[in-house]
C-alpha positions as semicolon CSV with decimal commas, in nm:
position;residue;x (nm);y (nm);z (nm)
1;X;10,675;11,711;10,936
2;X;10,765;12,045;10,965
3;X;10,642;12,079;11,379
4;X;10,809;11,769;11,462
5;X;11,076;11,600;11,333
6;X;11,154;11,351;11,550
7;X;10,860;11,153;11,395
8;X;10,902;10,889;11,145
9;X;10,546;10,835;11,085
10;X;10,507;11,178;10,843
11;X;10,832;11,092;10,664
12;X;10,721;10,755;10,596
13;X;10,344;10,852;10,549
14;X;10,444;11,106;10,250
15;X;10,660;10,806;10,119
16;X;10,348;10,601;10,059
17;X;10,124;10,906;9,934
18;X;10,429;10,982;9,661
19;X;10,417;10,566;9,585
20;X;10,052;10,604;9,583
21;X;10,053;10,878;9,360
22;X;10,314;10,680;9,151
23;X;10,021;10,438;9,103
24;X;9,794;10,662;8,902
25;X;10,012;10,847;8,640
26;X;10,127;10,687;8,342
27;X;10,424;10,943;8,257
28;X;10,737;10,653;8,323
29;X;10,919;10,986;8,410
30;X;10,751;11,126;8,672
31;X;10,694;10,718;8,791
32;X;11,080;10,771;8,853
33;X;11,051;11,110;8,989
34;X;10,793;10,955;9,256
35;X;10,956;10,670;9,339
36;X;11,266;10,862;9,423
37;X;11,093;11,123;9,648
38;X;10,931;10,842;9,844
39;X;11,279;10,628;9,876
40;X;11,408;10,979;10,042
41;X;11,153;10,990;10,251
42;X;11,186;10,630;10,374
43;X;11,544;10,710;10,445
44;X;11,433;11,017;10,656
45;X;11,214;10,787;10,856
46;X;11,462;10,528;10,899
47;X;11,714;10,774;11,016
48;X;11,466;10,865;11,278
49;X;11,393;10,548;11,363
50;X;11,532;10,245;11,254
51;X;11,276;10,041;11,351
52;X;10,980;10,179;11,161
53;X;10,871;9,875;11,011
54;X;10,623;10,074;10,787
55;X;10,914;10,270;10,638
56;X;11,189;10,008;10,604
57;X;10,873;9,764;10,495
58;X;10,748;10,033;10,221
59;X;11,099;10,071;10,098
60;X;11,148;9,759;10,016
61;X;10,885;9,641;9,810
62;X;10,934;10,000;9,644
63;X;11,250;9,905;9,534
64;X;11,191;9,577;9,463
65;X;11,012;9,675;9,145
66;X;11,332;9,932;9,030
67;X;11,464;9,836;8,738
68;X;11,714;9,531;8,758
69;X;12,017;9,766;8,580
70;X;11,988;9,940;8,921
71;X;12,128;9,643;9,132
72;X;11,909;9,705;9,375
73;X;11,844;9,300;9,450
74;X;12,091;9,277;9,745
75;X;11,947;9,612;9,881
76;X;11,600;9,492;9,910
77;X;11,654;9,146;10,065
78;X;11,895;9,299;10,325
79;X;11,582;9,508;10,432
80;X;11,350;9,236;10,423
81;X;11,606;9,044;10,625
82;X;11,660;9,317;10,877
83;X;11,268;9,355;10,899
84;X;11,258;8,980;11,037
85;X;11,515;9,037;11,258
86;X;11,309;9,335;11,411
87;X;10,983;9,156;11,389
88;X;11,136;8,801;11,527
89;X;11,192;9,044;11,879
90;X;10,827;9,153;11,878
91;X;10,493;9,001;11,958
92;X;10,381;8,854;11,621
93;X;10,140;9,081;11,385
94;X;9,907;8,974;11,074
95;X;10,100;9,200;10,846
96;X;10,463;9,048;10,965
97;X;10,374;8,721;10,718
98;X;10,401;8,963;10,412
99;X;10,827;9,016;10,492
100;X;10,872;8,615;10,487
101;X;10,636;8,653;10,131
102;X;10,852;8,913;9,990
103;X;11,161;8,795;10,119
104;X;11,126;8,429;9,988
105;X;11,040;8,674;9,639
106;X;11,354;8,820;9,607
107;X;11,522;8,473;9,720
108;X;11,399;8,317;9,425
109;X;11,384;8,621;9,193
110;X;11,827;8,589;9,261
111;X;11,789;8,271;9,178
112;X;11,799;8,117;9,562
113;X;11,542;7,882;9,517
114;X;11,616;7,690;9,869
115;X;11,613;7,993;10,064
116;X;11,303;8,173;9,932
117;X;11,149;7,801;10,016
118;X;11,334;7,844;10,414
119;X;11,185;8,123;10,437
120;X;10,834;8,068;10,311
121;X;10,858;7,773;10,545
122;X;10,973;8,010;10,842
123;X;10,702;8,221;10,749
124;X;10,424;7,940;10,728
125;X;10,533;7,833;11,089
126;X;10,525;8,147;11,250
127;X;10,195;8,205;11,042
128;X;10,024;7,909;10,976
129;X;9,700;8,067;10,871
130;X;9,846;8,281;10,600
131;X;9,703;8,190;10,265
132;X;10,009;8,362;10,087
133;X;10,265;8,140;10,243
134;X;10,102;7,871;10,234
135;X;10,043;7,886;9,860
136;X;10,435;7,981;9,792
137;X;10,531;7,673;9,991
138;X;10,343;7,465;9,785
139;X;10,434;7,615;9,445
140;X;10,807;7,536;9,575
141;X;10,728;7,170;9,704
C-alpha cells in the first residue's frame, strides 16, 4: 500500500485478511478491534475508488453482522443497493447474484418482507441458475 496508493485492491485486500483474521480468534474484543480496522480499510478503498465492488461488497456483509445497537441496518442495504446499481451497468458476473442474496437479507431482516422478495426475484431473473436465489424465492412464496 505503501508504493502505491492510488490502488484500492491493497486497502481492500488487508480489509479481508483483518475479517479473516477476525474469523479465528475467539477474544469478542479483539473481534471488534478487527472488524474496525477492516471497515477503515474498506473506506480507504472506496475513497480510491468507488466502484470497487470487492471493497464496498466486503463492507457490507461485514457490517451486516455488527451488533443491531449500532444502527448499522440502513448503512448496509444502502451499500448493497449502490452495489446493484454499479453491477446493473456492467456485464453480468457469477458473484453479482450474492448482492440481490444479501440485499433481499437485510430487506427482510428490517422487516421488508416484499422487497427482500423484489429483490430475490430481480436477482433470480438476472441469475436464473443461482441456487441461493432460487431457494430464498421460494422460502418467501
Amino acid at each position: 500500500m505503501t508504493n502505491d496508493q492510488r490502488n484500492a485492491e491493497d486497502p481492500a485486500a488487508l480489509g479481508q485478511a483483518y475479517l479473516q483474521k477476525c474469523g479465528t480468534i475467539q477474544d469478542v474484543r479483539e473481534q471488534g478491534i478487527l472488524a474496525m480496522q477492516a471497515d477503515k480499510m474498506f473506506d480507504t478503498a472506496l475513497t480510491i475508488d468507488a466502484s470497487n465492488w470487492e471493497a464496498r461488497f466486503m463492507k457490507a456483509v461485514a457490517m451486516s453482522y455488527w451488533p443491531p445497537m449500532l444502527n448499522k441496518g440502513d448503512e448496509v442495504i444502502q451499500h448493497f443497493q449502490t452495489l446493484i446499481q454499479q453491477q446493473e451497468t456492467q456485464a453480468p458476473q457469477p458473484q453479482f447474484a450474492e448482492t440481490y442474496a444479501w440485499l433481499g437479507d437485510q430487506y427482510q431482516k428490517a422487516g421488508r418482507a416484499d422487497d427482500a422478495k423484489a429483490v430475490w426475484q430481480r436477482g433470480a431473473s438476472l441469475f436464473p441458475s443461482d441456487e441461493k436465489l432460487r431457494t430464498k424465492l421460494a422460502s418467501a412464496q
